[in-house]
C-alpha positions in Angstrom: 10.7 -53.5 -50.8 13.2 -52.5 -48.4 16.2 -54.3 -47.6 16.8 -55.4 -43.6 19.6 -52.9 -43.6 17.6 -49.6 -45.1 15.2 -50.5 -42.0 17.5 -50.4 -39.6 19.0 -47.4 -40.9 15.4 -46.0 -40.8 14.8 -46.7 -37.5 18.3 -45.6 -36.3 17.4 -42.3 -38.0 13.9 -41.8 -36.1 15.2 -42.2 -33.1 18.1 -39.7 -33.4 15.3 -37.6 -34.9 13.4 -37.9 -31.4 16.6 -37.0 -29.5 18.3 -34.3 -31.7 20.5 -32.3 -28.9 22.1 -35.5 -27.4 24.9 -37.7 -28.5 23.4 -41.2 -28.9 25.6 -44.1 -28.3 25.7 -47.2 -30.6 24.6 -49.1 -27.4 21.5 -47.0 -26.7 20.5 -47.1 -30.2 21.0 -51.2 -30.5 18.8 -51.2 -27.7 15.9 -48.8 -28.4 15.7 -49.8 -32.2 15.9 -53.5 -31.4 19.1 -53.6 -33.7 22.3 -56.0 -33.1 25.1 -53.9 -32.1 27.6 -55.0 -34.5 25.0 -54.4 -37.6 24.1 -51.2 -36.4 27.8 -49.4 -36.0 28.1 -50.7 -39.6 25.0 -48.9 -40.7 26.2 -46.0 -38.6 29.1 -45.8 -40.6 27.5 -45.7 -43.8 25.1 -42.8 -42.4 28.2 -41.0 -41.5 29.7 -40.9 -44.5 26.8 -39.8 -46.4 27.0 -37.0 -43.9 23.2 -37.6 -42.5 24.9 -38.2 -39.1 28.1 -36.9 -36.9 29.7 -38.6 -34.6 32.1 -38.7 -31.7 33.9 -41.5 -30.3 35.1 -42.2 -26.5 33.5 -41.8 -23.3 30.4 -39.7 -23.3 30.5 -40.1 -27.2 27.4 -41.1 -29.9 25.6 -40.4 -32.8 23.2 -37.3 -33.7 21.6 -36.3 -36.9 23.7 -33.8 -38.8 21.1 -31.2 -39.6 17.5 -30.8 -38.4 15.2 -34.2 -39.2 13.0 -31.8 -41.3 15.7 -31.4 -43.9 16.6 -35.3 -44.3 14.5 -37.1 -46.6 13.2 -41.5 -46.3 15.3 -40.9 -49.9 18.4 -39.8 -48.4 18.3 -42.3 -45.9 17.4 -45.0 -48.7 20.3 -43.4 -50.8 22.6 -43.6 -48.2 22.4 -47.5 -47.6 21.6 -48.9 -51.1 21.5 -45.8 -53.8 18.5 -46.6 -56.2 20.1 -46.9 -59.4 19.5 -45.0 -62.5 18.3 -47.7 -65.7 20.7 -46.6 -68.9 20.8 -49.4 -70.9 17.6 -51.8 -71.9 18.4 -55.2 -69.5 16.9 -57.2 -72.2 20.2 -56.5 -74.6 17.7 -56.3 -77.5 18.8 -55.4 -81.1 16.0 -53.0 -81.9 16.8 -51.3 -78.1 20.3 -49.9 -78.5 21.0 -46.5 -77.7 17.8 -46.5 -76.1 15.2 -48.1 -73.8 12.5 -49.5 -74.2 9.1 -48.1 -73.1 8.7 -50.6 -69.9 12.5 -49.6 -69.0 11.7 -45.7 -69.7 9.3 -46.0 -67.2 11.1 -48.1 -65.0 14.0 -45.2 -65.1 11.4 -42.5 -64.7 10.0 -43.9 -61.5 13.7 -44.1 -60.6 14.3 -40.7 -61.8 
């Protein structure tokens, strides 16, 4: 499942994606994505600095995607706001699983992977 913030960054993204020549402001995009302001130039942030968007600040400033929509994966988005994290170590802290995981967690990392 999705957390509220990968969402919003989602949605944030499809609508720069449907507007890829403009500069978008933080305003417009609260308002089309149905997003609170505040929230959203936080998500904006993290987007920015996983270089998936510019941006430019002041009058006639905003947001648009950094390269064409076709190159940015749901992943990189995903990855962007809370990176899926790689399983090296069996949670359980079993003796017989040192050094390696155990077959659910193999999987588990694989899926990850």
């Amino acid at each position: 499942m999705l957390s509220q913030t990968t969402e919003y960054a989602l949605r944030a993204m499809s609508c720069l994606a449907y507007m890829p020549d403009d500069l978008v402001s933080t305003a417009e995009l609260a308002e089309v994505t149905h997003v609170p302001m505040n929230y959203l130039a936080k998500v904006l942030q993290s987007l920015a600095k996983a270089d998936l968007i510019t941006g430019r600040r002041g009058v006639g400033g905003g947001y648009r995607l950094a390269r064409p929509a076709s190159e940015i994966s749901m992943l990189d988005v995903i990855n962007a706001i809370n990176p899926i994290e790689r399983i090296t170590e069996c949670p359980l802290k079993l003796e017989n699983h040192t050094g390696k995981l155990c077959p659910l967690h193999s999987r588990l990392d694989e899926a990850a992977r």
